[in-house]
C-alpha positions as CSV (number, residue, x, y, z in Angstrom):
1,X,-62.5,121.8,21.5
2,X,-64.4,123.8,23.3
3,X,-66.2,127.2,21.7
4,X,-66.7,128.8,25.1
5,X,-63.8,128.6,27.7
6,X,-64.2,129.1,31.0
7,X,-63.0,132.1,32.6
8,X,-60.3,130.9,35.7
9,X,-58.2,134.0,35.2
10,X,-60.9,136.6,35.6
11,X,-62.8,137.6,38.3
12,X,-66.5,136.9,37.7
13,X,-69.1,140.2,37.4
14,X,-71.9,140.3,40.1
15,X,-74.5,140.3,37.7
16,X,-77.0,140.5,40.3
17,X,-75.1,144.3,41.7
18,X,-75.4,145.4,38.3
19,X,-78.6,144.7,37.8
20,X,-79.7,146.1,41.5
21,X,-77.9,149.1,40.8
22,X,-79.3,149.8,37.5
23,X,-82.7,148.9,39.0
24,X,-82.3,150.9,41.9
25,X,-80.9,154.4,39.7
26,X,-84.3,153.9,37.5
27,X,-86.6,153.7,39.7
28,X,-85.5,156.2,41.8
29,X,-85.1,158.7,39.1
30,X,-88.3,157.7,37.9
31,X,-90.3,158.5,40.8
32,X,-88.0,162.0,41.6
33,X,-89.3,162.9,37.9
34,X,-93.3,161.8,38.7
35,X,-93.4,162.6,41.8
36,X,-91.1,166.0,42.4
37,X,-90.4,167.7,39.2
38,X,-93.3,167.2,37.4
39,X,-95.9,168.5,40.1
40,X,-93.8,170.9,40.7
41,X,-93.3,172.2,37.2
42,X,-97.4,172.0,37.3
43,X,-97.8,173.8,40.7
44,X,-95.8,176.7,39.7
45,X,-97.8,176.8,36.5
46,X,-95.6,176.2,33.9
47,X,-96.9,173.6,31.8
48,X,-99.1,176.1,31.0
49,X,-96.6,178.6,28.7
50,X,-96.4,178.3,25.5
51,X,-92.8,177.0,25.1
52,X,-93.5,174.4,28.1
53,X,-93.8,171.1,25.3
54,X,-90.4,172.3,23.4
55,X,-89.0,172.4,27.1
56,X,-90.9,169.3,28.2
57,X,-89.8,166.9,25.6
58,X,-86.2,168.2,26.3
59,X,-86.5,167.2,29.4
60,X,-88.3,163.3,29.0
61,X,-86.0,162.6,25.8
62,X,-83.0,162.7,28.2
63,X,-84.4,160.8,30.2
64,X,-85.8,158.5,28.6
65,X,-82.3,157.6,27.2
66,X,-81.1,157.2,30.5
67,X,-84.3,154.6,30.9
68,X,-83.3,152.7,27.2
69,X,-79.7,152.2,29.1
70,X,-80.8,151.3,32.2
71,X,-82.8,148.4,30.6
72,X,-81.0,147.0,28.3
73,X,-78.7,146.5,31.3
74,X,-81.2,145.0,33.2
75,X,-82.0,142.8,30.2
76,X,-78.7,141.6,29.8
77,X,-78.9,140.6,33.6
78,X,-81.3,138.6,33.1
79,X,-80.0,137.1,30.0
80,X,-77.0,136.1,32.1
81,X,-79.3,135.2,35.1
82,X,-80.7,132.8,32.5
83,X,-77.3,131.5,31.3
84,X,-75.9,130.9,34.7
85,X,-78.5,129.4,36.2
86,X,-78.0,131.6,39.4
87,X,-82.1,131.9,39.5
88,X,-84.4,128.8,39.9
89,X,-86.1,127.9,36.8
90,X,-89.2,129.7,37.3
91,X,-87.6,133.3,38.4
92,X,-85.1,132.6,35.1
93,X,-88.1,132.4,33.2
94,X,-90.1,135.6,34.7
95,X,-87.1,137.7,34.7
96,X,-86.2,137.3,31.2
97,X,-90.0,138.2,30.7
98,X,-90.0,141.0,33.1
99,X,-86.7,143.0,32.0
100,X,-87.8,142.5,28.1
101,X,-91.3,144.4,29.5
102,X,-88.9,147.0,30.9
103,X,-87.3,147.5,28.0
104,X,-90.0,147.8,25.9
105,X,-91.7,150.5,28.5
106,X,-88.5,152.6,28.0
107,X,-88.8,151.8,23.8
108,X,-92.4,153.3,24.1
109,X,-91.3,156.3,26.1
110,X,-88.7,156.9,24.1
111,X,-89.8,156.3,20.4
112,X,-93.8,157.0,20.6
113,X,-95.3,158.8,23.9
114,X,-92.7,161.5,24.8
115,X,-92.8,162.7,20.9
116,X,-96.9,162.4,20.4
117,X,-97.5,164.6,23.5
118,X,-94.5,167.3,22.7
119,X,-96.0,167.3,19.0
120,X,-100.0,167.7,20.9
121,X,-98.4,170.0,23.2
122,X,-96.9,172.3,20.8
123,X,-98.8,175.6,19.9
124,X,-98.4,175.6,16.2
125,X,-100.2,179.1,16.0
126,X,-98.2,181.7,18.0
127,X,-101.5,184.2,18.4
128,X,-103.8,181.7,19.7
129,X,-102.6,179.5,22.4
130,X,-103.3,176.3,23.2
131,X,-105.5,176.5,26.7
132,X,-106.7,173.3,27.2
133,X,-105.7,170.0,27.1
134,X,-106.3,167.4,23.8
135,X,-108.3,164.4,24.5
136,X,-105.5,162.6,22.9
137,X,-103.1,164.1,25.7
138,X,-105.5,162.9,28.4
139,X,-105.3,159.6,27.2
140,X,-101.4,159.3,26.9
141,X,-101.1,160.8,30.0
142,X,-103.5,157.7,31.3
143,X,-101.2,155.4,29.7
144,X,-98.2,156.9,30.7
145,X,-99.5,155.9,34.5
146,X,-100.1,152.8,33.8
147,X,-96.6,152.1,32.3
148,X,-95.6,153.8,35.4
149,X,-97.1,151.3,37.5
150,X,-96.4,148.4,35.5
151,X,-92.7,149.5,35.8
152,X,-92.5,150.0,39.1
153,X,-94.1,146.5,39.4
154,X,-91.9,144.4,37.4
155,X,-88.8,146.6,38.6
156,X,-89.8,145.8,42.2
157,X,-90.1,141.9,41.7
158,X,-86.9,141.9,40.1
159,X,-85.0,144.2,42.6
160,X,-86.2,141.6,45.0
161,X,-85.0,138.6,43.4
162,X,-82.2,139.8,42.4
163,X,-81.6,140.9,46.3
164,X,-82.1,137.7,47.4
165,X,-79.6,136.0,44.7
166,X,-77.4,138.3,45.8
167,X,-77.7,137.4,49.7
168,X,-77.7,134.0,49.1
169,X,-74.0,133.7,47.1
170,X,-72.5,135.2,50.3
């Protein structure tokens, strides 16, 4: 008896345009958010008013649900890359590795940086505004860039092979 039976019946999901789309949706979003909205919530100054965190952390927590979505999708992906052996052993291997390092970006996001820096953001005194940055905020903000990059690193290597799986099943 077999536990697993194979699926005749059904038509097989593309993992690999599930994964490319989800792939694809995050890391353009991602870079809309760095590179559009947030200068140009900077540029027109506000960031510096004193409801800007409460705003701020509305803004990243929906996001950064989006993010928890988009990679336990691509984890899954690769956890059925692995199964089907549709990668070489190696990329199998990597991208297991590489979509559990997206996930866990999107966990830190989520759970620890986007709350810290809304809670050093916030002006608990409303008489006395906060006009300068924390040193603590300077240093999430430098960790938040490197999670950036390392993102759009990992996300990028597995667009790629994923691409190229994809190209070579036609």
């Amino acid at each position: 008896m077999n536990s697993v039976s194979p699926r005749n019946n059904f038509k097989q999901i593309n993992w690999s345009t599930i994964v490319m789309f989800a792939l694809g949706f995050w890391l353009s979003s991602s870079l809309v958010l760095d590179c559009l909205i947030v200068p140009s919530l900077l540029k027109t100054g506000m960031m510096s008013q004193v409801g800007f965190a409460s705003v701020g952390y509305a803004i990243f927590e929906s996001f950064n649900h989006i993010e928890l979505l988009c990679g336990s999708v691509v984890l899954a992906g690769c956890l059925v890359f692995n199964y089907q052996h549709s990668l070489n052993h190696q990329q199998a291997n990597w991208s297991i590795a590489l979509g559990s390092i997206l996930l866990l970006i999107a966990i830190i996001y989520t759970y620890i940086l986007t709350p810290q820096m809304s809670g050093l953001g916030m002006s608990m005194n409303l008489f006395e505004p906060v006009q300068t940055m924390p040193k603590a905020m300077v240093v999430m903000h430098g960790g938040y860039w490197v999670l950036e990059a390392v993102k759009l690193v990992a996300a990028t290597t597995l667009l790629r092979w994923c691409y190229r799986n994809s190209c070579s099943l036609a």
